[in-house]
N, C-alpha and C positions, 0 to 999 in steps of 0.2 A: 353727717357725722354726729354719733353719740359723744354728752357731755365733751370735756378736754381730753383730748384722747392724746396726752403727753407723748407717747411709747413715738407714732406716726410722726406727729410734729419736730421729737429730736430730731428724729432720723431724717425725716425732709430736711433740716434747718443745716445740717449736719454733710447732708449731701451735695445741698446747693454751696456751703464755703466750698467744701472740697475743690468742684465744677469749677467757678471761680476763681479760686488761690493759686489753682495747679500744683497745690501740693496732695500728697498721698493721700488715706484714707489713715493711716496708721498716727499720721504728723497732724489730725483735725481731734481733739478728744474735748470732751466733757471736763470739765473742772470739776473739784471734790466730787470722784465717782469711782473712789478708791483704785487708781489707776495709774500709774508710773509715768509722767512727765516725760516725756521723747526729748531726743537729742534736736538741737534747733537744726533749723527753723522750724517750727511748729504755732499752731494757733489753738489759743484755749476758748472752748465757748462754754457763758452762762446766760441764762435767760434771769433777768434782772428785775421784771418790772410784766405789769401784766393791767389793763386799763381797759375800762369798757368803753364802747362809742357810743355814745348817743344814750338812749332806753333800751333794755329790754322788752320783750313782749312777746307775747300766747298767739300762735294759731290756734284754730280749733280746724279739726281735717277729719277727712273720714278715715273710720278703722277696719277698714274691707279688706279681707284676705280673700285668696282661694288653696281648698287642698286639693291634695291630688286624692282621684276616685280609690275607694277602698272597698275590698271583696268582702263580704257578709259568710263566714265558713261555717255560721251554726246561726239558725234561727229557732227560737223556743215558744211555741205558740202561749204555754201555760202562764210562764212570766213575761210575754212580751219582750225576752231580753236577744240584743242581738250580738254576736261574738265576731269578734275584727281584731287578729293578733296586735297588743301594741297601736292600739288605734290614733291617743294623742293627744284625745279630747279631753276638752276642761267641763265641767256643767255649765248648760247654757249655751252652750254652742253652738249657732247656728244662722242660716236656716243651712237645711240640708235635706236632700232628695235620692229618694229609693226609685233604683231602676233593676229591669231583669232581663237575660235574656229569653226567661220562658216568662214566668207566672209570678208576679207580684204576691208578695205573703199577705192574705188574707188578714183586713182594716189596716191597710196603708194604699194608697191611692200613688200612682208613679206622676212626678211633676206636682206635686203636694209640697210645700214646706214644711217641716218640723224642725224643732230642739232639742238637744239633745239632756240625757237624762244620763249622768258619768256612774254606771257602778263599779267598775274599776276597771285596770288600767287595757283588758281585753275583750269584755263586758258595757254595753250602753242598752239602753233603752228609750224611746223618744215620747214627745209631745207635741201637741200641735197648739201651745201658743209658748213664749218663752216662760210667763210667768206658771205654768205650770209643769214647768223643770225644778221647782223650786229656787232657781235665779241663782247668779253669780254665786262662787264659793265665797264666805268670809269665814277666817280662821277655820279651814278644811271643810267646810258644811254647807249644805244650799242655806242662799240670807234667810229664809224664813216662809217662804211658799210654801202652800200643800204640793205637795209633788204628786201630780195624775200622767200617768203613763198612757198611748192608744192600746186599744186593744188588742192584740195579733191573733186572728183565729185560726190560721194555715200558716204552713212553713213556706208556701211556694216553691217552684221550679228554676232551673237555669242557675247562672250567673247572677246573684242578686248583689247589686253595691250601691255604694254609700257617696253621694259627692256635696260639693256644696254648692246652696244657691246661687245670684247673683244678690251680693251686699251680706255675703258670707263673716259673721263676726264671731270672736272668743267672747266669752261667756260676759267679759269686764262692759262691756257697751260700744255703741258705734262709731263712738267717737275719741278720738285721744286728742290732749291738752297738750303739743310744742311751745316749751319754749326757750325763746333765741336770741343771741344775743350774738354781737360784733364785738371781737376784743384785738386790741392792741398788744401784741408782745412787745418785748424787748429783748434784744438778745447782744450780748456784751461780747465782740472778738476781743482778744491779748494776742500780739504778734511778736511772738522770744527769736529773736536772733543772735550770733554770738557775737563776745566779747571782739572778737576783731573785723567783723564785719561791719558794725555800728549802726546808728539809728535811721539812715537812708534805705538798708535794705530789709528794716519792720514794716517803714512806709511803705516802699514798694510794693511789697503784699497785699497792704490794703489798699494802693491806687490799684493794684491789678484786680481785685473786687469791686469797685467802684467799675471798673471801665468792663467788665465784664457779668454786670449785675440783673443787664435785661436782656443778654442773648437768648434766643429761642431754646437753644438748649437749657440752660438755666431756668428760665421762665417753664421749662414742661417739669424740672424735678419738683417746683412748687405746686404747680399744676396738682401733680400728680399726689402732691404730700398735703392737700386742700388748705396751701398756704399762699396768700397776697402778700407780695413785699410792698410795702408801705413808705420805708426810707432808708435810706445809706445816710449815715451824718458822717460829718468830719473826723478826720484821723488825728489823734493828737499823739505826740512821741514822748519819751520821757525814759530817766536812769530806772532802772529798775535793782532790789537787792536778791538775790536768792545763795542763802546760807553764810558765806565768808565773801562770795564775791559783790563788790557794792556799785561796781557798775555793768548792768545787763541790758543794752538794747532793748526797746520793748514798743509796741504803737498800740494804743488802743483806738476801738470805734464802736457806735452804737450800730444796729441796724433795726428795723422794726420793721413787724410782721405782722396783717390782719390773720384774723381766724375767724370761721363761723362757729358758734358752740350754739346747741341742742341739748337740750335733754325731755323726757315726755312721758306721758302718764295715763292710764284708760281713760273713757268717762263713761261714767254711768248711765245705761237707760232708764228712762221710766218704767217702772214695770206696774203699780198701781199709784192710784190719787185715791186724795178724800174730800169730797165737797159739802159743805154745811149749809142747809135753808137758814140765814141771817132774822127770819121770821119764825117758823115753826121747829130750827134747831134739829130736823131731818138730818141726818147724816149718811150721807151716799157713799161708796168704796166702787169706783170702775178699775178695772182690770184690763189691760191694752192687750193687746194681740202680739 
């Protein structure tokens, strides 16, 4: 799961009271969420509190995609450019390999890897090492590579397409930077019941949550909502006021919930170094494949 993904976690948090309470879905609402107050019994939830466990910290993982093979519907010997409606690609892209049913378009080699070379968005043309795609876009443009395309000297035959290799990557590098962290919710029930029913049956609600808090069923809506419950605390009762009435049943309780939270970012490949003789101040530039 990307970042806090709030929207999920209400709605799990929200489904598992329900499950629990045995009350409605209509009787379970969000506090200040500009929303009309139900007639009791009803339970108000907020999430109050929110606490990381432990450190955070970075995988580093690979950034291997695969696309689906795309048809080649125009090939252009003179510009090397090859046309793929809506193809997808970013500059840099790659590696990726040309196949045909008849005849390979003449200076491309089938089972070759190349790069891709983005001239817009139904238009590519390749390379065969990444740094001479010109490299990852920065602010719409290749970073600074001379951009050399291969040659194409024939259009070839058949069905020619486009797939990717194996360690197929967007143009950003092969690696992306997770990172993750374990957090602690909070989430605050209010159990309103009325004036003549009294403070035994606010608790009630919440001992019926308590004692229904790790059924299987319950345990799959958190499952499902990539949420751990972590604790049920104590119910405390108490007078509550709302408007002229000054005595309103009420039980509050905490409950708290782990969550996994992610969030993550390309990484860069190398695409050149530069190395200096510490003696004769030589200055070398290699260029990786």
């Amino acid at each position: 799961m990307s970042d806090f993904d709030i929207a999920t976690y209400e709605k799990g948090m929200r489904a598992w009271v329900v499950a629990t309470s045995g009350l409605p879905l209509s009787k379970v609402y969000w506090g200040q969420q500009d929303c009309e107050r139900p007639r009791e019994p009803a339970i108000e939830l907020r999430i109050f509190s929110t606490h990381t466990l432990g450190q955070a910290w970075v995988d580093v993982e690979d950034n291997f995609v695969a696309i689906t093979p795309l048809t080649i519907t125009l090939v252009t010997p003179s510009s090397g450019e090859l046309t793929t409606a809506a193809h997808g690609f970013t500059n840099g892209d790659g590696p990726v390999r040309v196949a045909s049913t008849g005849v390979i378009p003449g200076g491309l080699v089938a089972g070759k890897d190349y790069w891709v070379i983005l001239d817009d968005l139904n238009t590519i043309r390749l390379a065969d090492t990444f740094v001479r795609t010109g490299g990852a876009y920065v602010n719409g443009a290749p970073s600074g590579n001379a951009v050399t395309s291969v040659v194409i000297t024939s259009a070839g035959s058949g069905v020619i397409t486009l797939s990717s290799a194996p360690k197929f990557v967007r143009g950003a590098g092969p690696v992306r930077f997770v990172g993750r962290s374990m957090e602690r919710v909070g989430l605050m029930l209010t159990s309103f019941t009325s004036d003549g029913v009294g403070m035994l049956a606010a608790m009630g609600i919440m001992n019926r949550i308590k004692s229904r808090q790790k059924l299987p069923s319950s345990q799959a809506i958190l499952k499902a909502a990539h949420l751990g419950l972590t604790s049920v605390e104590r119910a405390r009762a108490l007078h509550g006021m709302r408007g002229a009435a000054l005595f309103e049943p009420r039980a509050l309780m905490e409950v708290y919930f782990s969550v996994a939270m992610q969030s993550q970012e390309d990484g860069q490949s190398i695409e050149r170094f530069t190395a200096v003789n510490s003696v004769s101040g030589k200055r070398i530039t290699v260029e990786l494949p």
